[in-house]
N, C-alpha and C positions, 0 to 999 in steps of 0.2 A: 504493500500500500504506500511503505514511503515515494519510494519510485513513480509512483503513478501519482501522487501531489506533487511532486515536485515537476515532472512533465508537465502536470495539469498548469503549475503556475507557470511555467517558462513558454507555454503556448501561450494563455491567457495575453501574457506581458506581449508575445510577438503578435499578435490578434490584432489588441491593441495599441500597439507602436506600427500597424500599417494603415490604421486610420490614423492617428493622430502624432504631434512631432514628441519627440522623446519628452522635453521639459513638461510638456502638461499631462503624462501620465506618472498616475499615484498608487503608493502600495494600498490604500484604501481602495482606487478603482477595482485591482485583480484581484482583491481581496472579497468586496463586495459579489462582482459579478462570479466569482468560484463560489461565493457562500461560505465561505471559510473563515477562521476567527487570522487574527493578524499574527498570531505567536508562531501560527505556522508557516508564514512566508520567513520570519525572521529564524526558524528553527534552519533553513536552507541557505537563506542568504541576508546578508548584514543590511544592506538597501537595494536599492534598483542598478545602483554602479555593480555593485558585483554577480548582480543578472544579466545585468549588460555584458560584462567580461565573461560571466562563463558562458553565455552563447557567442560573443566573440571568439575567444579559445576552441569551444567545440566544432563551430564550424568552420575554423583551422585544421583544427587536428584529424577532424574526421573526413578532409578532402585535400590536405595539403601534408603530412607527419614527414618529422626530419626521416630522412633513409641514408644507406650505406652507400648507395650511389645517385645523386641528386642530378649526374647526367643525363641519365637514363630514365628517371622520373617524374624529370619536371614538365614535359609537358603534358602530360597524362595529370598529372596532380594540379598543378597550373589549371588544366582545362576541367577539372571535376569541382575547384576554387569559385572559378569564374562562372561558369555553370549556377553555381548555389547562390552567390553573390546576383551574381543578375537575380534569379529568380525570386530571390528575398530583396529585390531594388528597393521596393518602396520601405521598405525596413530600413534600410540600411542609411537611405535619404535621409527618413527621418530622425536618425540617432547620430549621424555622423556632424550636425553643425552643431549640436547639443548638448553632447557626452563628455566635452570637456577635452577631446584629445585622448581619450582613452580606447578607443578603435588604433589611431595610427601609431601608438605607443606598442601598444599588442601587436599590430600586425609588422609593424619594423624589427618588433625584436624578433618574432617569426620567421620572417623574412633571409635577416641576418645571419639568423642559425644556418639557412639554406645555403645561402651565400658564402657562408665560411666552410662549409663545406664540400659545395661545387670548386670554389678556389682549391682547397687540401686535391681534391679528386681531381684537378688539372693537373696538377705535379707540377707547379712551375718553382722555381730557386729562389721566390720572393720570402721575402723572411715575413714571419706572423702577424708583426707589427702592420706591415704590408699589405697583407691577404684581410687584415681586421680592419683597411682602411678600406680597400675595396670592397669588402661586405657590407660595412657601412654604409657607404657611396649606393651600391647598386639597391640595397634595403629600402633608402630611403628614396631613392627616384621610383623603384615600383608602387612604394607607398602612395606616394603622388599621383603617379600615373592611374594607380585603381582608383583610388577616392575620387580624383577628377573623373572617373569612366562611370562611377556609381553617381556621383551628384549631377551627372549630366545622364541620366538615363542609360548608360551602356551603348551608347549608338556605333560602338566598333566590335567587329564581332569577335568573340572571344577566340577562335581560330586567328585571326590577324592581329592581335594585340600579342598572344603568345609568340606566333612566330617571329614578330620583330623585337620582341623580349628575347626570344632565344635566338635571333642571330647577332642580337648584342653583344650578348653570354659569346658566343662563338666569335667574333670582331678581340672581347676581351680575350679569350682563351691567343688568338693568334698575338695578341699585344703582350699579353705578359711573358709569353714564349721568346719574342723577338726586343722585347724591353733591354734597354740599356744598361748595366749593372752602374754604372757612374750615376750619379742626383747633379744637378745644378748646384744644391746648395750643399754644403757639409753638412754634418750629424750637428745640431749646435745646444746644447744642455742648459 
């Protein structure tokens, strides 16, 4: 039975957040409309932010999960991402100008994991410090790149957003391979 309240209320809440923008729904709303007393939204989750983050997470984890080989992966996982994401658009509209920044925080760090891993599974002689700058970098432009694809209704198809995502990923792979081992500037501490 826990299971099945706590679904009840994390549907409730997305029901909800596709008619109306994140700020004006209340744990009294999904509380009411379930018939449920309020101790039992709070027995699952502390507020709406961290309803919000575990359906963020979960619809990460459940079409995107770090792998052993994120070459091999990503666009299958990419495209089961985008896939979910569009089809929860108006979800996603409405929480993403709202939330406080806690969607692109979640989804960078996400992100990032993949990206420091696709770098590791390149082999290339960049040192860590390196590979975590370029994680960063690419985490944070896909972040951009989705969120602007969700707030503006998805008008590129997820087929074509992936592919020139991943001939990025492939442009960088030949870049760091052919990358210069000398910097412009020295190491300066």
């Amino acid at each position: 039975m826990e299971t099945n309240n706590k679904d009840r209320i994390i549907n409730e809440f997305i029901r909800l957040t596709n008619q109306e923008n994140f700020s004006k729904i209340h744990i009294s709303n999904i509380c009411n409309n379930l018939n449920i007393n309020r101790k039992l939204f709070y027995y699952y989750f502390d507020d709406k932010y961290e309803l919000l983050k575990f359906i963020y997470l979960r619809d990460l984890q459940n079409t995107f999960p770090v792998s052993q080989n994120v070459q091999v992966t990503w666009p299958n996982n990419a495209r089961k991402m985008l896939t979910i994401l569009k089809n929860k658009n108006r979800f996603y509209q409405h929480c993403l100008n709202n939330d406080n920044s806690l969607w692109e925080k979640i989804f960078t760090d996400h992100m990032q994991r993949h990206f420091s891993t696709l770098f590791i599974d390149l082999n290339t002689d960049k040192s860590q410090v390196d590979l975590n700058f370029y994680a960063r970098f690419y985490a944070n432009g896909w972040t951009g790149l989705i969120k602007n694809w969700l707030l503006k209704g998805c008008p590129t198809n997820e087929s074509d957003l992936i592919n020139q995502f991943y001939d990025l990923i492939g442009f960088t792979k030949n870049y760091l391979t052919n990358l210069p081992t000398t910097r412009l500037f020295g190491n300066e501490n």
